[in-house]
N, C-alpha and C positions, 0 to 999 in steps of 0.2 A: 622520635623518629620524624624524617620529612615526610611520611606518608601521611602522618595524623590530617596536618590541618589541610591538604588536601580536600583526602574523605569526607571530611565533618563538613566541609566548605560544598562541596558537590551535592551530600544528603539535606542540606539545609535551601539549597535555590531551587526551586521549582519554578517553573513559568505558569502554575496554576494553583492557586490559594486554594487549600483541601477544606479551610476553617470557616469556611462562609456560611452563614445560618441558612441562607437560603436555599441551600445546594447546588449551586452553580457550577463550582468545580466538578463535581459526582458527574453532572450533566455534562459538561464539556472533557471529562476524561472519558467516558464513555462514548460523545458522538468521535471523539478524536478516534477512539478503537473502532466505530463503525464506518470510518470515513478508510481509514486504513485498509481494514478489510476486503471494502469496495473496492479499493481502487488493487488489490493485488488479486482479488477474484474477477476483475474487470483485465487487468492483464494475461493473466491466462485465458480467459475466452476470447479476448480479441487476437491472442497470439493461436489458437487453434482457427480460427476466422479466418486471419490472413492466410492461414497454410493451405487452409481447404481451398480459395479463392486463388490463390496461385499453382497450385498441385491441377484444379482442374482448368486453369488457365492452359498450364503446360500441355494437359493431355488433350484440350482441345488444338492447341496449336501443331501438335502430333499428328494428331488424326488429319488436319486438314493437308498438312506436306506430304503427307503419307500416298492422297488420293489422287 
């Protein structure tokens, strides 16, 4: 099949040597997952940030037309 040597090609490259005595890969698969993390739990609070920060922007700019 053409799929074969695809597959086996894809499963075989890594960008990170799992074989290393010293465990280096373990440590860099792992800060890569807490780096990831970060940054998509950093996205969500800075995306409820901006809302709160614009929402009472709005309702200040309201309040002040209003009077």
């Amino acid at each position: 099949m053409l799929l074969m040597p695809a597959e086996s090609l894809v499963k075989t490259s890594t960008l990170i040597n799992h074989n290393t005595s010293s465990g280096r890969g373990a440590f860099l698969k792992r800060l890569n997952t807490i780096v990831a993390v970060g940054l998509i739990a950093g996205m969500i609070a800075g995306e409820f940030l901006i809302k709160g920060l614009l929402f009472s922007y709005k309702i200040g700019v309201r309040f002040q037309q209003g009077d």
